[in-house]
C-alpha positions in Angstrom: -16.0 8.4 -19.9 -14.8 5.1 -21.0 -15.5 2.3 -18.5 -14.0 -1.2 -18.5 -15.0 -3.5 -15.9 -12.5 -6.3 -15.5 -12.2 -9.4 -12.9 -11.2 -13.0 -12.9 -13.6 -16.0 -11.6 -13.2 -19.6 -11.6 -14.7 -22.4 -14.2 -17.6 -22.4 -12.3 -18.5 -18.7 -12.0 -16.8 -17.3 -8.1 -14.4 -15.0 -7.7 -13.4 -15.7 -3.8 -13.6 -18.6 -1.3 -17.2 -18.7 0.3 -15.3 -16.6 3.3 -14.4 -14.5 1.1 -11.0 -14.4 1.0 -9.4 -13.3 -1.6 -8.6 -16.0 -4.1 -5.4 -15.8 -6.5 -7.3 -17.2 -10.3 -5.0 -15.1 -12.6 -2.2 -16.6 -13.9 0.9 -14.9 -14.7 0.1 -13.8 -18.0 -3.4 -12.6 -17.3 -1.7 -10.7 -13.8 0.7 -9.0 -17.0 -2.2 -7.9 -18.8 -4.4 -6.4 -15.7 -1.7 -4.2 -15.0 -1.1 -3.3 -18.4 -5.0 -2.2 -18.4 -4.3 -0.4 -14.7 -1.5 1.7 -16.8 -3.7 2.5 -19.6 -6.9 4.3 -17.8 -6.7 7.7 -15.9 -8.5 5.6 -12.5 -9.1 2.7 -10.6 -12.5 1.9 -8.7 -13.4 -0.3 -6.1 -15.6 -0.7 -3.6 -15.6 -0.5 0.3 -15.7 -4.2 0.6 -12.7 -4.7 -1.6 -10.8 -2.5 0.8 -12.0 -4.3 3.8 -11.2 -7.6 2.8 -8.1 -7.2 0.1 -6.8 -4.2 1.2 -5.3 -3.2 -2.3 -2.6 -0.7 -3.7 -4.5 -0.1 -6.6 -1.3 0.5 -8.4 0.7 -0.2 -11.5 3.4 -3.0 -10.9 7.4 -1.9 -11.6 7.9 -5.5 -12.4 5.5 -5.0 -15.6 6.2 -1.3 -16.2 10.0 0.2 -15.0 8.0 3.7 -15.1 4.4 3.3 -14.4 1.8 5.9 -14.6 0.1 6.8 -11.5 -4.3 6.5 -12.1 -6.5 7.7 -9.3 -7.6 5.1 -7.0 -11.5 5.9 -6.2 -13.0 4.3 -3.5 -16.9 4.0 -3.4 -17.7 4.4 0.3 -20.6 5.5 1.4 -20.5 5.4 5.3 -16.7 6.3 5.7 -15.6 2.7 6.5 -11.9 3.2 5.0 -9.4 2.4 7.7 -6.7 5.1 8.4 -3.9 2.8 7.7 -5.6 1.1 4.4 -3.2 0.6 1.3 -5.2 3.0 -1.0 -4.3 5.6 1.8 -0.8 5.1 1.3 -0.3 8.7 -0.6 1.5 7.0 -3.7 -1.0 7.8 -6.1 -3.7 10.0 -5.5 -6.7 8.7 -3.9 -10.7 9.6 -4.0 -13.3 8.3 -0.9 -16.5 8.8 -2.4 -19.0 8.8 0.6 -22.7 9.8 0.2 -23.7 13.5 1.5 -24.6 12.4 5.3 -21.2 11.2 5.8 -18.8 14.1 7.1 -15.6 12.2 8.0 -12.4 12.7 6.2 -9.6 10.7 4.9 -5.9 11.0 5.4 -3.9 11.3 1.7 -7.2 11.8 0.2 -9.8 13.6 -1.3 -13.4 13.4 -0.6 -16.8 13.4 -3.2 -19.9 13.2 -1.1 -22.6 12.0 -4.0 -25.9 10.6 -2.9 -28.0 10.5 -0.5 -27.5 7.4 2.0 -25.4 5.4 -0.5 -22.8 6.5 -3.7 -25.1 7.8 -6.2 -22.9 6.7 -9.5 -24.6 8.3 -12.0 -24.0 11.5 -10.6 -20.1 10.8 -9.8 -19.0 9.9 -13.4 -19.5 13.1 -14.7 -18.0 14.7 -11.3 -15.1 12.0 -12.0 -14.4 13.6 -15.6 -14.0 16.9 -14.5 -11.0 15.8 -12.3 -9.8 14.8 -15.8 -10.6 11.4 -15.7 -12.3 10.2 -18.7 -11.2 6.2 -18.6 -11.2 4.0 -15.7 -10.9 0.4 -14.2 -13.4 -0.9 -12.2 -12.5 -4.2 -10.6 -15.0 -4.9 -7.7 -16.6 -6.2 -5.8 -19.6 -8.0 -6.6 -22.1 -5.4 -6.1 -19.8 -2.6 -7.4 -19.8 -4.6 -10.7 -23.3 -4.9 -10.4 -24.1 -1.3 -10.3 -22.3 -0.6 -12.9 -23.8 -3.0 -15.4 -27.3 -2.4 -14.1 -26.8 1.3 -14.7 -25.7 0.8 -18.3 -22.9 2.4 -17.3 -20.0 0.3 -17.9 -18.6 0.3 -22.1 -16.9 -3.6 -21.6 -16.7 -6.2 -19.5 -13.5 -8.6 -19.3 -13.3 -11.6 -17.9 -10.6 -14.2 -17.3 -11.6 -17.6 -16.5 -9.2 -20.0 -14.5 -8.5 -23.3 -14.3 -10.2 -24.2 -11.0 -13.2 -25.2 -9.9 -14.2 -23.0 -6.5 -18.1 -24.3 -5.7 -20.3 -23.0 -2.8 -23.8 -21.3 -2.8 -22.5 -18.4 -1.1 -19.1 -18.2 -2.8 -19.4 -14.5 -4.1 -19.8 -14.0 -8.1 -18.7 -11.3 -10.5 -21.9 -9.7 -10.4 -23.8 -9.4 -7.3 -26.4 -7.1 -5.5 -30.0 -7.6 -6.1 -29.4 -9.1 -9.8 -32.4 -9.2 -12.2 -35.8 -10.0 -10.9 -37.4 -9.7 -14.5 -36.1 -10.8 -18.1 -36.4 -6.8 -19.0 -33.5 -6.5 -16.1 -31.0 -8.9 -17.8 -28.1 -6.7 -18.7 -27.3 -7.9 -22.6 -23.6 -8.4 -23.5 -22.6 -8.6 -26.9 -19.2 -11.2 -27.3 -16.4 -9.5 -28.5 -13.5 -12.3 -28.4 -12.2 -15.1 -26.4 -9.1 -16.6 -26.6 -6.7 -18.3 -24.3 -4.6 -16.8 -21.9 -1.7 -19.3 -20.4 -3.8 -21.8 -18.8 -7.3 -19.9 -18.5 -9.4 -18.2 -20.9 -10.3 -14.2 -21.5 -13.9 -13.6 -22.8 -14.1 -9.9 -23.7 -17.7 -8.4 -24.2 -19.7 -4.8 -25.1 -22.5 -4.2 -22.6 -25.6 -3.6 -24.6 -27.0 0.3 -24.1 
């Protein structure tokens, strides 16, 4: 499976408010090209928090595409905190909770993975994933979604657009987060693919070292 993680973050490195709230750091023409990536994979992954806080479609625009396709929206959720009347529950595209095995509740409009045992294990739900037919997908947060995914190895790329703003704060959330590296052996290596300007911000495009 081909994964692309993409996200936008400020000059200075956040990616939300220090509350959290979600932040608008796209511009126009990066918003064009995120949804142009959303219509080009088979899903969409996120994680519990970005549900809780965004509340997301997780779908393809008609102002970009008159005819979008539809990709699976899969939520990483390991205690079954996805709220009945959440966006991603909508039943316009079809929609995955991945919980880990001790959780038993279900989900209105969706289906349900269990994988892992007191959290999402996601080394074990990519090949699960691919035999649903999915064998590209989006993953676009949060922090410590991002993070698991690069610690892992798992992710192919990594896209980021840069905005025009400066957001500060020690506990302002940043692409990656989780645990991070504790060692130099745990840095996750990128290798720079291109970088060029985007309206008014900048898009760095990278390969994550395996």
């Amino acid at each position: 499976m081909k994964v692309t993680i993409n996200c936008a973050m400020s000059a200075d490195g956040k990616i939300a408010l220090n509350s959290r709230k979600q932040t608008d750091i796209s511009n126009e023409v990066d918003k064009k090209r995120v949804h142009e990536l959303r219509n080009s994979v088979d899903a969409i992954l996120v994680g519990i928090g970005t549900v809780l806080t965004d509340d997301p479609k997780l779908t393809v625009k008609e102002k970009y595409f008159p005819d979008p396709r539809r990709p699976v929206r899969v939520v990483l959720d390991s205690k079954g905190r996805t709220p009945p009347h959440a966006m991603v529950l909508n039943g316009e595209s079809k929609t995955v909770i991945v919980t880990s095995e001790e959780c038993t509740r279900e989900f209105p409009n969706a289906e349900t993975i269990r994988c892992g045992t007191g959290r999402v294990d996601i080394e074990r739900l990519l090949p699960l994933l691919e035999e649903m037919g999915i064998h590209s997908m989006l993953v676009e947060g949060g922090a410590e979604v991002i993070w698991s995914f690069l610690k892992a190895r798992l992710a192919d790329e990594l896209l980021i657009f840069i905005g025009s703003m400066v957001i500060g704060g020690d506990s302002s959330p940043t692409p990656a987060g989780g645990d991070g590296a504790s060692a130099m052996d745990d840095v996750v290596e990128l290798r720079l693919r291109n970088a060029e300007v985007v309206g008014d911000g900048v898009l760095v495009e990278y390969e994550v070292v395996k």
